[in-house]
Backbone as JSON, one array per atom type, in Angstrom:
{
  "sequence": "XXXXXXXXXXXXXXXXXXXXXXXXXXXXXXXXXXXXXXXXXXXXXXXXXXXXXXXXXXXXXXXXXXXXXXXXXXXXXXXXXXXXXXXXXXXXXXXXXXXXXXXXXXXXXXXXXXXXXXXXXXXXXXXXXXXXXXXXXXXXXXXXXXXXXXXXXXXXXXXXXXXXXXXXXXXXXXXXXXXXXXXXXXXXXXXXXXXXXXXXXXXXXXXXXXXXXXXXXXXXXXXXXXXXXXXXXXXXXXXXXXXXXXXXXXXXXXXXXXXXXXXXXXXXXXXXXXXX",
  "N": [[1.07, 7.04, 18.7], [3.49, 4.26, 19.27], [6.06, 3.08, 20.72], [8.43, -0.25, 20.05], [11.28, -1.48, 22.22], [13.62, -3.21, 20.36], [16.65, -4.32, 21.25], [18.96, -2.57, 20.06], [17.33, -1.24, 18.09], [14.21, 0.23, 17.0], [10.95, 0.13, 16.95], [8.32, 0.62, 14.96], [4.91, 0.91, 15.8], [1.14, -0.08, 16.17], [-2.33, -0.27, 17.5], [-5.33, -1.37, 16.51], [-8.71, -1.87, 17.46], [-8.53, -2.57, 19.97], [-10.28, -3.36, 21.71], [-11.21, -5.47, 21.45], [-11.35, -7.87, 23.49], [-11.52, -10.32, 23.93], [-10.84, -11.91, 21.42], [-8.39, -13.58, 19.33], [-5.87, -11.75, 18.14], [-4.86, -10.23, 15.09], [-2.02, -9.86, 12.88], [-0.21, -7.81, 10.84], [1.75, -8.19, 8.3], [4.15, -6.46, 6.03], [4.31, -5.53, 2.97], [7.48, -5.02, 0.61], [7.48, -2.41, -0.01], [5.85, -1.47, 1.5], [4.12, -0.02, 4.31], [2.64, 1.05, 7.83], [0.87, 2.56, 7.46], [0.1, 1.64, 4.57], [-2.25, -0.19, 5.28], [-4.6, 1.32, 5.82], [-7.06, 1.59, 4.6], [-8.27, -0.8, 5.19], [-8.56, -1.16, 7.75], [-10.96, -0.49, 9.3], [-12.85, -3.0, 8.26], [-11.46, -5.08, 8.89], [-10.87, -4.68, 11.79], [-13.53, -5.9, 12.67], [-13.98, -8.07, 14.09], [-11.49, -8.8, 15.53], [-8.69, -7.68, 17.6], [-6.34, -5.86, 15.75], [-3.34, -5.77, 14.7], [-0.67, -3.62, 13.33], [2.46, -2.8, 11.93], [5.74, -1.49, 11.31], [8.64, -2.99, 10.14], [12.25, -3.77, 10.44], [13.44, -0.66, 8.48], [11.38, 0.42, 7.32], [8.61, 2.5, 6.98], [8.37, 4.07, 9.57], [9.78, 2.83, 11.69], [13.35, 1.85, 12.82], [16.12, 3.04, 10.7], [18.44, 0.74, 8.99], [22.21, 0.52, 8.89], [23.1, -0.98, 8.06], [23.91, -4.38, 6.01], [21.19, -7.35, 6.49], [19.36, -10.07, 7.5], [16.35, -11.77, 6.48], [15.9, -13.09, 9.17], [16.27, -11.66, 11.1], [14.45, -9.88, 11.24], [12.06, -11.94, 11.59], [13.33, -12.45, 14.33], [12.54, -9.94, 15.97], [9.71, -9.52, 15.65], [8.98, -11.58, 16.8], [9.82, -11.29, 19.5], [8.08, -8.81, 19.48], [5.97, -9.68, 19.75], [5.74, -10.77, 22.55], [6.51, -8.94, 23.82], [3.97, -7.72, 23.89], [2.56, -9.48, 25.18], [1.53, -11.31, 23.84], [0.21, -14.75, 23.15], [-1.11, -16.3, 20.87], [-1.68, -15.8, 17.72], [-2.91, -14.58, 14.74], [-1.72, -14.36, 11.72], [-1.21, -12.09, 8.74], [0.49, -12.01, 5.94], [2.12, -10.46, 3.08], [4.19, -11.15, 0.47], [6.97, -9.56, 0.53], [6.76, -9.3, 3.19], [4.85, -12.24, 3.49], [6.93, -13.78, 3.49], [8.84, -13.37, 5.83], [6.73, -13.94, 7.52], [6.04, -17.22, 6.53], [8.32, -18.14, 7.43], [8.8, -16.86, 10.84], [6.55, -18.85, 10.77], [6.77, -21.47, 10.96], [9.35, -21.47, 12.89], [8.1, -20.66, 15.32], [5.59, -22.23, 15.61], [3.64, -23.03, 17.75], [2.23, -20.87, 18.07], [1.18, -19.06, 16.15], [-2.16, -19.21, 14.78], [-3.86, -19.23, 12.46], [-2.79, -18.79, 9.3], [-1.91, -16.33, 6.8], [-0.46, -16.0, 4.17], [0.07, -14.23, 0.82], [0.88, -13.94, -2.51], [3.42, -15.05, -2.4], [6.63, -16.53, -1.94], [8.32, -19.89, -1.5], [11.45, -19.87, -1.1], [13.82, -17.07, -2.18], [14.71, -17.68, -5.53], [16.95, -18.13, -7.74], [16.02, -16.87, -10.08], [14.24, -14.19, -9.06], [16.13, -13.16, -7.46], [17.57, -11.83, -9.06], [16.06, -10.23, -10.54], [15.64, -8.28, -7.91], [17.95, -7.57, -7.69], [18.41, -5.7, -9.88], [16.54, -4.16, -9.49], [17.83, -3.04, -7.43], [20.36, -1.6, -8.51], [19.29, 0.06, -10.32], [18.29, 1.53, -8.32], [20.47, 2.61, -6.86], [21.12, 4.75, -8.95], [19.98, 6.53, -7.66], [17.84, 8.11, -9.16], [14.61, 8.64, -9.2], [12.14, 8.44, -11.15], [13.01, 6.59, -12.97], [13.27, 4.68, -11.28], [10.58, 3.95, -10.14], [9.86, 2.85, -12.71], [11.07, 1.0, -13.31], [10.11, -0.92, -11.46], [7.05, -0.53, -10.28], [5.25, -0.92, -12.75], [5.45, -4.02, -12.8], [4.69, -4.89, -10.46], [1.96, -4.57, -10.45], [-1.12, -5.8, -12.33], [-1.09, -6.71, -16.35], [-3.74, -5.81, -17.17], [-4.9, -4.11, -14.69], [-3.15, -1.82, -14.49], [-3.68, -0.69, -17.19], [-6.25, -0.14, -17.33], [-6.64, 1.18, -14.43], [-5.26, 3.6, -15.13], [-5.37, 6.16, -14.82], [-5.56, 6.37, -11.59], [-2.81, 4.81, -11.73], [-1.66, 6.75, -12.49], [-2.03, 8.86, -10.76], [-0.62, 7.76, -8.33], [2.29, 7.27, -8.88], [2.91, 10.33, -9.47], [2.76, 10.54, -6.33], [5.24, 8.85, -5.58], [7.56, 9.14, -7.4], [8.82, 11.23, -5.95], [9.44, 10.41, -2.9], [10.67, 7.92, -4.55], [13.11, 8.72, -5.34], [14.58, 9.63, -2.86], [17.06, 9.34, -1.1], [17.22, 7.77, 1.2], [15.45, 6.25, 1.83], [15.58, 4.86, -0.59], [18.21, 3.5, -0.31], [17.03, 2.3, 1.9], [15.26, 0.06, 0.76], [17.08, -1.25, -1.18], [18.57, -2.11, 1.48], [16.45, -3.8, 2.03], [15.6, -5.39, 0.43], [18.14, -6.91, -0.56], [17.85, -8.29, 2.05], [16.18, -10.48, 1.73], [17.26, -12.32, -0.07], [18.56, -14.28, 1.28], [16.15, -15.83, 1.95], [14.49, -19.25, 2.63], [12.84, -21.43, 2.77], [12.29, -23.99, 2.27], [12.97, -26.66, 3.54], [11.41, -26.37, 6.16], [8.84, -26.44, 5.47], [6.95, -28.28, 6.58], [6.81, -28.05, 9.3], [5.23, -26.33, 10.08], [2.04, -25.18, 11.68], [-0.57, -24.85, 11.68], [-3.59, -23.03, 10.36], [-3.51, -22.64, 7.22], [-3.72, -20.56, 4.3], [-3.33, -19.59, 1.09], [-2.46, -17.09, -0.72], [-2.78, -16.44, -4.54], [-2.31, -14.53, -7.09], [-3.23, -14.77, -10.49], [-2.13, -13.24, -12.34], [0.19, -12.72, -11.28], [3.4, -11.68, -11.87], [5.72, -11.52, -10.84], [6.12, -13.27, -8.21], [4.98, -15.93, -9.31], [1.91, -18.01, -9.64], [3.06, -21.03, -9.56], [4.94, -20.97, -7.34], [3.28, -20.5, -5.5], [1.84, -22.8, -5.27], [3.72, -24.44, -4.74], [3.73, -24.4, -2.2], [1.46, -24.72, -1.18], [1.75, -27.44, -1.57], [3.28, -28.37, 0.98], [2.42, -27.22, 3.27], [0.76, -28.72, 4.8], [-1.71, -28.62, 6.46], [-3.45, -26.63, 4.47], [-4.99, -24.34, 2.34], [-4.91, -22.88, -1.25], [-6.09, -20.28, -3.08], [-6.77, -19.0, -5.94], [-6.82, -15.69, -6.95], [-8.3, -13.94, -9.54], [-7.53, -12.24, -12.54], [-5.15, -10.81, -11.41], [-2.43, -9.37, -10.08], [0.84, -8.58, -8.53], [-0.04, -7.25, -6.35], [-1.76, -7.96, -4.82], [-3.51, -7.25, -2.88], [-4.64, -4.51, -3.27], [-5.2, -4.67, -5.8], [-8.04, -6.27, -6.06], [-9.34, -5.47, -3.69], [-12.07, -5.87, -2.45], [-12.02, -8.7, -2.41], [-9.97, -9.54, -1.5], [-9.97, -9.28, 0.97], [-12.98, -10.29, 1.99], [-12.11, -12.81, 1.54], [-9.67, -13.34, 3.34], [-10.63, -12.82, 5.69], [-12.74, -14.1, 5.84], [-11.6, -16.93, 6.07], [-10.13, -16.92, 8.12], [-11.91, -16.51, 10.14], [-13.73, -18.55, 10.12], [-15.47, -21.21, 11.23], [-15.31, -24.3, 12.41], [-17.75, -26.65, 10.63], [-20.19, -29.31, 11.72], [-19.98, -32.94, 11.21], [-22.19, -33.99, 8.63], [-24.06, -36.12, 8.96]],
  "CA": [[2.28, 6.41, 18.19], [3.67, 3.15, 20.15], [7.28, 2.33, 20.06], [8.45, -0.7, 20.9], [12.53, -0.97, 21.53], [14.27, -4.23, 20.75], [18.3, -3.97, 21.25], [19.04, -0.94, 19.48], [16.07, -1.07, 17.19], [13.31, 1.63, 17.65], [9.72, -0.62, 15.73], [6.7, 1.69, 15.72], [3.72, -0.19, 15.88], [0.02, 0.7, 16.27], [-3.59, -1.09, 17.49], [-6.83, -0.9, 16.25], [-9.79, -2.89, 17.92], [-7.94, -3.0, 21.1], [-11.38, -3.36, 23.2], [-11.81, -6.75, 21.44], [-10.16, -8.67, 24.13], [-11.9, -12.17, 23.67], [-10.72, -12.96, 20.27], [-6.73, -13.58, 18.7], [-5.47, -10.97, 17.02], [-4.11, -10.77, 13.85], [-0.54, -9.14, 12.85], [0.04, -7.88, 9.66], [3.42, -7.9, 7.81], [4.14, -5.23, 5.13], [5.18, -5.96, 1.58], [8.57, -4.43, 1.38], [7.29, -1.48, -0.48], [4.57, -0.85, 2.68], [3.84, 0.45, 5.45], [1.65, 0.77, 8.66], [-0.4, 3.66, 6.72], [-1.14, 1.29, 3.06], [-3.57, -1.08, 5.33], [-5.37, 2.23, 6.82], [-8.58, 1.14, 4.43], [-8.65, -2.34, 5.13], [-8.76, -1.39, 9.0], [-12.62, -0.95, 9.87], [-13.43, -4.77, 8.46], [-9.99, -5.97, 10.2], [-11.29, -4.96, 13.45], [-14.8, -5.71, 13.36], [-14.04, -9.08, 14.88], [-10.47, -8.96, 15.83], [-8.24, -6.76, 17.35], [-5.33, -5.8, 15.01], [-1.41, -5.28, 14.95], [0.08, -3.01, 12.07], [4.18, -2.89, 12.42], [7.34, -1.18, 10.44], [10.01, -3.53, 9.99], [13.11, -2.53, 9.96], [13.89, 0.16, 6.82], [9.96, 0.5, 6.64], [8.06, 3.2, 7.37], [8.83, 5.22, 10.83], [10.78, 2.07, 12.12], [14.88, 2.31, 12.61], [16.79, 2.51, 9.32], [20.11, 0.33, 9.55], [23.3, 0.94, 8.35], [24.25, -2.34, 7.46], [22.82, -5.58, 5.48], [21.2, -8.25, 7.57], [18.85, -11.16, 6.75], [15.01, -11.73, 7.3], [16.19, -13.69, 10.81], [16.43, -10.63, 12.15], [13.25, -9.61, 11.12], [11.72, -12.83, 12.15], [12.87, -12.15, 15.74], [11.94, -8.72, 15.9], [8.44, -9.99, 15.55], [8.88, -12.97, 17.81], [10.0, -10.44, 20.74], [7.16, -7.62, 19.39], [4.75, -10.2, 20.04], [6.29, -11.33, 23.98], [6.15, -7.69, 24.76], [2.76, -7.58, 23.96], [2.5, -10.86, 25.85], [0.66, -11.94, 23.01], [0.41, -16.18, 23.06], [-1.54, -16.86, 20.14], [-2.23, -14.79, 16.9], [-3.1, -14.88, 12.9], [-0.58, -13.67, 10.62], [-1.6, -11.85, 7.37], [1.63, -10.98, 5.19], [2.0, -10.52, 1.79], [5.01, -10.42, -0.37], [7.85, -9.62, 1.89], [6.22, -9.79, 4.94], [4.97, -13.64, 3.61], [8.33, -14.54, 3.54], [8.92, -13.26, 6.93], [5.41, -14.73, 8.25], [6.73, -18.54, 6.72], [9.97, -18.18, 8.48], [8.14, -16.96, 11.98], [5.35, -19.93, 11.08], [7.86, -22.51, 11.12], [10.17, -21.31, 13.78], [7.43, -20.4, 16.21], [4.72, -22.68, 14.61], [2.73, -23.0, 18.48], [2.14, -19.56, 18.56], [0.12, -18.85, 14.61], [-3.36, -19.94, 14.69], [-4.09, -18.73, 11.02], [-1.62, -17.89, 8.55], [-2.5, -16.07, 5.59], [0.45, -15.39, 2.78], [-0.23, -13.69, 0.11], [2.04, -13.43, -3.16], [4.57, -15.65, -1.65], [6.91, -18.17, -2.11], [9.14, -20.74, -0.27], [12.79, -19.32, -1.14], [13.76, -16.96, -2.99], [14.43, -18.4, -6.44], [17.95, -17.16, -8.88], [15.34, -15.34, -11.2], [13.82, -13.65, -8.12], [17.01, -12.45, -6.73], [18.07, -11.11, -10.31], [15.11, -9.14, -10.13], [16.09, -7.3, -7.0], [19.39, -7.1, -8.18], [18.3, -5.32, -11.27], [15.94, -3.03, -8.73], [19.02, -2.33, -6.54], [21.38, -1.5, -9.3], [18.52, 1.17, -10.26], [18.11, 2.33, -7.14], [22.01, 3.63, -6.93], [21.46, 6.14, -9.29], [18.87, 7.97, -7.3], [16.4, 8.71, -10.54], [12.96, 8.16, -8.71], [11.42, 8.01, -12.41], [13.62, 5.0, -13.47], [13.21, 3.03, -10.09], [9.45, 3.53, -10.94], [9.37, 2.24, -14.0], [11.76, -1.1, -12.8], [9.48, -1.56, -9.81], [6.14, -0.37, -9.97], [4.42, -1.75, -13.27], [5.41, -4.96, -12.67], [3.69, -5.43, -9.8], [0.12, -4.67, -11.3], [-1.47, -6.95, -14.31], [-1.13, -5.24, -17.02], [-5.06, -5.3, -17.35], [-5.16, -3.36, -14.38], [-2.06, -0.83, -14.94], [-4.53, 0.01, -18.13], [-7.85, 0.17, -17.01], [-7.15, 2.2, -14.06], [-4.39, 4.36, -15.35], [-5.71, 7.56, -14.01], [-5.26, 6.18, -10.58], [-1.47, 4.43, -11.57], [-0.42, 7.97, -12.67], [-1.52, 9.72, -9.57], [0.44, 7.3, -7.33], [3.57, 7.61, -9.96], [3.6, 11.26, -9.04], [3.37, 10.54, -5.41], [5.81, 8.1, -5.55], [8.41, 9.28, -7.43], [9.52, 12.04, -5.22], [10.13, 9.51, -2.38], [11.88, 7.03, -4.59], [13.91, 9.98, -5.59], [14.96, 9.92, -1.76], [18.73, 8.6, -0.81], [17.48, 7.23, 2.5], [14.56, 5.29, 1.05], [16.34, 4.38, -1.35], [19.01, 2.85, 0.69], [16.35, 1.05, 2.5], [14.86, -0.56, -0.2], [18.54, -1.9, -1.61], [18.96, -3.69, 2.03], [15.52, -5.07, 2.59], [16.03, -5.99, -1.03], [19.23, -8.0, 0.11], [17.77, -9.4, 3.24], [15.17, -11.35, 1.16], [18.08, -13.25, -0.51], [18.37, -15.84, 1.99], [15.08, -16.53, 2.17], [14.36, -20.32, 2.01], [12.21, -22.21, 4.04], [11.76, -25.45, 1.54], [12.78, -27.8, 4.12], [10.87, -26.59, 7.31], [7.16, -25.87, 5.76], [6.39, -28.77, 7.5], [6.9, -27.43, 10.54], [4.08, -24.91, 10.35], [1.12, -26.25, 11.88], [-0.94, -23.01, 11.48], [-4.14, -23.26, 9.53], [-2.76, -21.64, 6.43], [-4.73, -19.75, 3.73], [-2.12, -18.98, 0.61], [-3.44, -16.47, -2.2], [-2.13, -16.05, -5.21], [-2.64, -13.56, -8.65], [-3.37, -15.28, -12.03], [-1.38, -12.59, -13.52], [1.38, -12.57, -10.76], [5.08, -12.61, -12.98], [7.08, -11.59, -9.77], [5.64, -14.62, -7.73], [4.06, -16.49, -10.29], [1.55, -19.06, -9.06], [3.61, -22.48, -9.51], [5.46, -20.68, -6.57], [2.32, -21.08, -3.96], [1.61, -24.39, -5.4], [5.03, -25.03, -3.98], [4.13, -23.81, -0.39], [0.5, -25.68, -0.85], [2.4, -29.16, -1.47], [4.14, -28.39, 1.73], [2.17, -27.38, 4.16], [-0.23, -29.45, 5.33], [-3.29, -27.6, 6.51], [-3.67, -25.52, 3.68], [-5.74, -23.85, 1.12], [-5.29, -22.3, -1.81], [-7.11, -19.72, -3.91], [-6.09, -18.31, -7.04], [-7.43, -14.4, -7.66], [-8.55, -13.76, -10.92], [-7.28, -11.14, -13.0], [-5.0, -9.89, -10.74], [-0.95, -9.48, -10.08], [1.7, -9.33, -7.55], [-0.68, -6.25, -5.44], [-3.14, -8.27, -4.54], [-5.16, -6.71, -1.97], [-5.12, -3.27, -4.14], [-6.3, -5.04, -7.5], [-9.07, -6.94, -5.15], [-9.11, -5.14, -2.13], [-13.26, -6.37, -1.52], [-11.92, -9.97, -2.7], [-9.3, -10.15, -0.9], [-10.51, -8.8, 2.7], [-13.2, -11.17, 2.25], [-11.62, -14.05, 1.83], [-8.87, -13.44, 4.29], [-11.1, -12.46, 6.82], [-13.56, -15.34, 5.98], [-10.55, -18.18, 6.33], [-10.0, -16.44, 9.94], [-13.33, -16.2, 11.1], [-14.84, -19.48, 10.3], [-15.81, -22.32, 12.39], [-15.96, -25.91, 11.69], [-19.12, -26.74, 10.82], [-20.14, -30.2, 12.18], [-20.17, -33.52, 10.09], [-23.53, -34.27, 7.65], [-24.61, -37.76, 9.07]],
  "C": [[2.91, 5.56, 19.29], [4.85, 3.06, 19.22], [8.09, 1.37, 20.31], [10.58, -1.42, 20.87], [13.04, -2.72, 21.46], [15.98, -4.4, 20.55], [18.4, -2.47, 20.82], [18.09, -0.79, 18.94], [14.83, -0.52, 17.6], [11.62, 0.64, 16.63], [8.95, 0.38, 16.0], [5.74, 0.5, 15.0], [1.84, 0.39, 15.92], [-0.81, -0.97, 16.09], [-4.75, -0.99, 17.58], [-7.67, -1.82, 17.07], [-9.35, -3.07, 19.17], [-9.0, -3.46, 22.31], [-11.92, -4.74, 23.26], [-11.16, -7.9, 22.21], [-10.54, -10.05, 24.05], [-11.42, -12.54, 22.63], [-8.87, -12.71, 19.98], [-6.77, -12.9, 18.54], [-4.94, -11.43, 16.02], [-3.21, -9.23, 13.46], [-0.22, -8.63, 11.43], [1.02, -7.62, 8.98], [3.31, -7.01, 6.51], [4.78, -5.64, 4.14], [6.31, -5.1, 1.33], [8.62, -3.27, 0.73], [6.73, -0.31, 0.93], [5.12, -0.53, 3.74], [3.01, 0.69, 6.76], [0.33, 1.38, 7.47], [-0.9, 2.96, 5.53], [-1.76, 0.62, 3.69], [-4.46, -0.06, 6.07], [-7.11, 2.26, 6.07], [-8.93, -0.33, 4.72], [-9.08, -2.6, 7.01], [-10.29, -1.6, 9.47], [-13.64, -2.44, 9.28], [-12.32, -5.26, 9.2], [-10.67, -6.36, 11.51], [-12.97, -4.73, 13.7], [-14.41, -7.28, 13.97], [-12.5, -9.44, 15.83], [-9.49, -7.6, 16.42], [-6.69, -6.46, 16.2], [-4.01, -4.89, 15.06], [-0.73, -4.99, 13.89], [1.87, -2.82, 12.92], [4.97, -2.6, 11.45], [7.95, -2.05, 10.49], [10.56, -2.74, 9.7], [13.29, -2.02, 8.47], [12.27, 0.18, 6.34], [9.64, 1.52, 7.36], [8.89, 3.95, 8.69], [9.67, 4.26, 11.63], [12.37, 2.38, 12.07], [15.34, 1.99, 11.23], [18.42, 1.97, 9.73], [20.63, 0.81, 8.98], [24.43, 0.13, 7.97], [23.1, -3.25, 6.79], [22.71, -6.09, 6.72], [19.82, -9.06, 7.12], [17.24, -11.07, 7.4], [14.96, -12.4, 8.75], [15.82, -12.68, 11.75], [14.71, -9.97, 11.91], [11.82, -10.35, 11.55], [11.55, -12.68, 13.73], [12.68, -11.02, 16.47], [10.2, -8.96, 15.93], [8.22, -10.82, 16.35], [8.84, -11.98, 19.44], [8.74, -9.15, 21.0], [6.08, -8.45, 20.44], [4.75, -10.77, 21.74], [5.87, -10.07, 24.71], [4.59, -7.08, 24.69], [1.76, -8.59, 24.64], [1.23, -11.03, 24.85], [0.95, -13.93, 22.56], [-0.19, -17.33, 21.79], [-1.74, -15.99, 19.03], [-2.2, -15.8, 15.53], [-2.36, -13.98, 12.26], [-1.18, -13.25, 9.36], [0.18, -11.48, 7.04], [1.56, -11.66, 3.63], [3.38, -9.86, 1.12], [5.98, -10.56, 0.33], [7.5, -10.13, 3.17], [5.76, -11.57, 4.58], [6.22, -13.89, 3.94], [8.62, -14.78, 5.1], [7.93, -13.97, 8.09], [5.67, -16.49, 8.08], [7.71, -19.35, 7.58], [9.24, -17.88, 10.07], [7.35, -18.66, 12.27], [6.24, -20.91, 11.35], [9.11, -22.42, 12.18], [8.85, -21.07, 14.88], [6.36, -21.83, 16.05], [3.53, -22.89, 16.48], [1.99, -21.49, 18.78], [0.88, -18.63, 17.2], [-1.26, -19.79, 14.72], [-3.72, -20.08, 13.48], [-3.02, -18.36, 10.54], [-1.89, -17.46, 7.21], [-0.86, -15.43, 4.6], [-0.12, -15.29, 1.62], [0.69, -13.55, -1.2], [3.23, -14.27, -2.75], [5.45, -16.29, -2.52], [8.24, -18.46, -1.35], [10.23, -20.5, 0.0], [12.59, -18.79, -2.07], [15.32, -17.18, -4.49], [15.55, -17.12, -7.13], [17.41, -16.02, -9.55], [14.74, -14.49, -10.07], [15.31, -12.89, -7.62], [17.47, -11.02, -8.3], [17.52, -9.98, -10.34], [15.5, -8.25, -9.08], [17.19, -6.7, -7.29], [19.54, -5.33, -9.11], [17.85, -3.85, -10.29], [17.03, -2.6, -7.79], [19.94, -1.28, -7.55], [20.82, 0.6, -9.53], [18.38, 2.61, -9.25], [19.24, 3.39, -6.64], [22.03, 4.94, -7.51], [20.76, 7.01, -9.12], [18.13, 8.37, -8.26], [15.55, 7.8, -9.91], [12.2, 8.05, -10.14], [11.91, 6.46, -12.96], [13.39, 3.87, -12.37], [11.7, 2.98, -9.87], [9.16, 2.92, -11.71], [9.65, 1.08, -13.84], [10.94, -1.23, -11.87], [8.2, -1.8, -10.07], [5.19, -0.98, -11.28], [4.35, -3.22, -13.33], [4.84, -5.77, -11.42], [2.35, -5.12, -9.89], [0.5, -5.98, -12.37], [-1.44, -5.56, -14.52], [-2.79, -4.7, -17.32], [-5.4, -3.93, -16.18], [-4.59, -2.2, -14.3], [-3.71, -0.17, -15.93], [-5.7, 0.53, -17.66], [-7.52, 1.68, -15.89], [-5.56, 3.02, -13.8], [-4.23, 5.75, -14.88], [-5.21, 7.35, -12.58], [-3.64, 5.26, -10.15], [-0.64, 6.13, -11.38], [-0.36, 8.8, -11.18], [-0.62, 8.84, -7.82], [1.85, 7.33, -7.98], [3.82, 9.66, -9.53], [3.49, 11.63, -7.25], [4.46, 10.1, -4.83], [7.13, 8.51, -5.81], [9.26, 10.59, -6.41], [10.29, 11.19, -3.5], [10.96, 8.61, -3.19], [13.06, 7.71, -5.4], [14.37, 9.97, -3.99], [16.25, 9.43, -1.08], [18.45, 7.6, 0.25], [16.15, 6.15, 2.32], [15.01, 4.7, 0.18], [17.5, 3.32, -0.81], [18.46, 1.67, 1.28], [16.17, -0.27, 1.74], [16.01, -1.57, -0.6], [18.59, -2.96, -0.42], [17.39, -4.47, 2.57], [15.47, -6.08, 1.29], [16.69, -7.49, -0.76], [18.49, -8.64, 1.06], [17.23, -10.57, 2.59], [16.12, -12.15, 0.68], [18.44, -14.35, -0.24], [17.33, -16.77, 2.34], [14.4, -18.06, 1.71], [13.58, -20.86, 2.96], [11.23, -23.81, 3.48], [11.7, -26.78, 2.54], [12.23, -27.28, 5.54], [9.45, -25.84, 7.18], [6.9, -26.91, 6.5], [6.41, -29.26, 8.9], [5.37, -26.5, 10.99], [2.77, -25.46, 10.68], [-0.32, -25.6, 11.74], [-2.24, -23.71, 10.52], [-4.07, -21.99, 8.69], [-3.45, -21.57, 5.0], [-3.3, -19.13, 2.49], [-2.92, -18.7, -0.85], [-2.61, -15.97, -2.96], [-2.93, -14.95, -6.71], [-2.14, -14.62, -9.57], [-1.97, -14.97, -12.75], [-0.37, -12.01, -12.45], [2.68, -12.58, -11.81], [6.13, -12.06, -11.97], [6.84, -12.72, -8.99], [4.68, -15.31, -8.24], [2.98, -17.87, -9.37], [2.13, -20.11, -8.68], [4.23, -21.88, -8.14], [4.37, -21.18, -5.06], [2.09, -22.05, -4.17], [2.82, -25.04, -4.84], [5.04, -24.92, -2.49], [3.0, -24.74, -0.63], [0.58, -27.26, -0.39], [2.79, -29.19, -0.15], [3.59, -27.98, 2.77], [0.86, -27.93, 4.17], [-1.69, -29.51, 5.11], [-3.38, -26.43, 5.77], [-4.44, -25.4, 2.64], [-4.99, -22.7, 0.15], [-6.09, -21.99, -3.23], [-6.07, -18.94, -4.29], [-6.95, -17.03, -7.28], [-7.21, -14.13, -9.09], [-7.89, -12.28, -11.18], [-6.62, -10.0, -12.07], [-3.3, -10.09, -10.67], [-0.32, -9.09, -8.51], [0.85, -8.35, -5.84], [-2.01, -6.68, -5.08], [-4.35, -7.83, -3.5], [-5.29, -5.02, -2.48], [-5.52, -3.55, -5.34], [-7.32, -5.13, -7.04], [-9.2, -7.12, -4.31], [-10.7, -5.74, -1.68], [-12.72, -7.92, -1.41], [-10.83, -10.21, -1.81], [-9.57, -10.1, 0.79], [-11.6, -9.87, 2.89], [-13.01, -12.61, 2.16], [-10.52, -14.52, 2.81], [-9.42, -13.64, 5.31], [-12.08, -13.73, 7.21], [-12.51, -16.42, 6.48], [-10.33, -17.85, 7.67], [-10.76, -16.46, 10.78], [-14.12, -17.15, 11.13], [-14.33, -20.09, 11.15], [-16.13, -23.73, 12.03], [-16.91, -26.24, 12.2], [-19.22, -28.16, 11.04], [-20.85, -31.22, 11.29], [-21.33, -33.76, 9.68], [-23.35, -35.56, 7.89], [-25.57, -37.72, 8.24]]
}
């Protein structure tokens, strides 16, 4: 366990591959559900070429819980300073969801420092009907019933194809689940990372980001619907994206082989040299 302190703030952190010292790393931001522990299968392809940097934000996982609102800025340079004390000068960003947001805002405030940037689920600000949504999940969240702040939260980020199909495996995370979101202090969290996301806008400085940037979206997203990354594609530059089939706002647990290899591929290639 690695903790690393910035002002008052306690981050826990953790690094796999650490022996790979020739190549970037890559950082991975947490959707604001996550945690270090949901990328603990995605680690042994992570670090077969890279070493890799899992991290709490604050109100996540084993990280400090505040006791006040406060905006993704702060979360931004919490990450900017993680990465100084690790005298780290160059890296690849994966985030998805929350953590995109937070990874846009870094890419564009840092933008010499991202080699790769991979968002996932994203989009550029968030958007009246987007806040409503949280709203709706905050409101929930007040009255402490972990069954009801399941039901507002958690099927809507699956498709519903996959909710159905693999229902056996929704229910047994529904009864791990609800007993944490049954929890006052999780609960709590949730409400202000909720809020922080509210300010999130970064329409006028994608092209800032200079980053070769990789932005994947779900078909059957309806919390960040596609037209949303087509709005970050227009805007930054050097970018690709790819649309996942049959899939929604959890994209690397609908199409955890599909998505590892295509992340990992966009990170790992090499420009191949022109066909005279």
């Amino acid at each position: 366990m690695s903790i690393f302190e910035y002002k008052k703030y306690r981050i826990y952190y953790t690094i796999d591959g650490a022996n790979k010292t020739d190549a970037i790393p890559v950082i991975i931001l947490n959707g604001i559900m996550m945690s270090t522990v949901s990328w603990d299968a995605f680690i042994p392809a992570f670090t077969e070429h890279h070493p890799v940097i899992r991290y709490d934000m604050l109100d996540q996982g084993q990280s400090t819980k505040m006791n006040t609102t406060y905006t993704q800025e702060l979360q931004v340079e919490i990450l900017h300073h993680l990465l100084m004390y690790l005298k780290i000068k160059e890296v690849n960003i994966v985030g998805i969801s929350y953590g995109a947001s937070v990874a846009l805002q870094y890419a564009a405030k840092y933008p010499k420092t991202v080699q790769h940037l991979v968002v996932a689920n994203a989009v550029a600000k968030t958007s009246p009907w987007l806040k409503a949504i949280g709203d709706g999940w905050n409101e929930v969240a007040k009255s402490r019933n972990g069954l009801a702040y399941y039901n507002i939260t958690i099927p809507y980020i699956y498709s519903p194809q996959f909710y159905t199909k693999e229902i056996a495996w929704m229910e047994q995370r529904k009864e791990m689940l609800i007993p944490l979101f049954s929890n006052p202090s999780f609960l709590d969290a949730m409400i202000r990372l909720t809020v922080s996301a509210e300010t999130h806008n970064t329409i006028d400085v994608l092209d800032k980001i200079t980053a070769h940037t990789l932005i994947l979206s779900g078909d059957m997203d309806c919390l960040t619907p596609v037209y949303e990354q087509e709005i970050l594609h227009q805007r930054i530059a050097d970018s690709k994206l790819v649309v996942l089939p049959q899939c929604g706002h959890a994209s690397m647990y609908e199409q955890p082989d599909l998505f590892t290899s295509i992340v990992l591929g966009f990170i790992n290639h090499k420009d191949k040299p022109s066909i005279v």
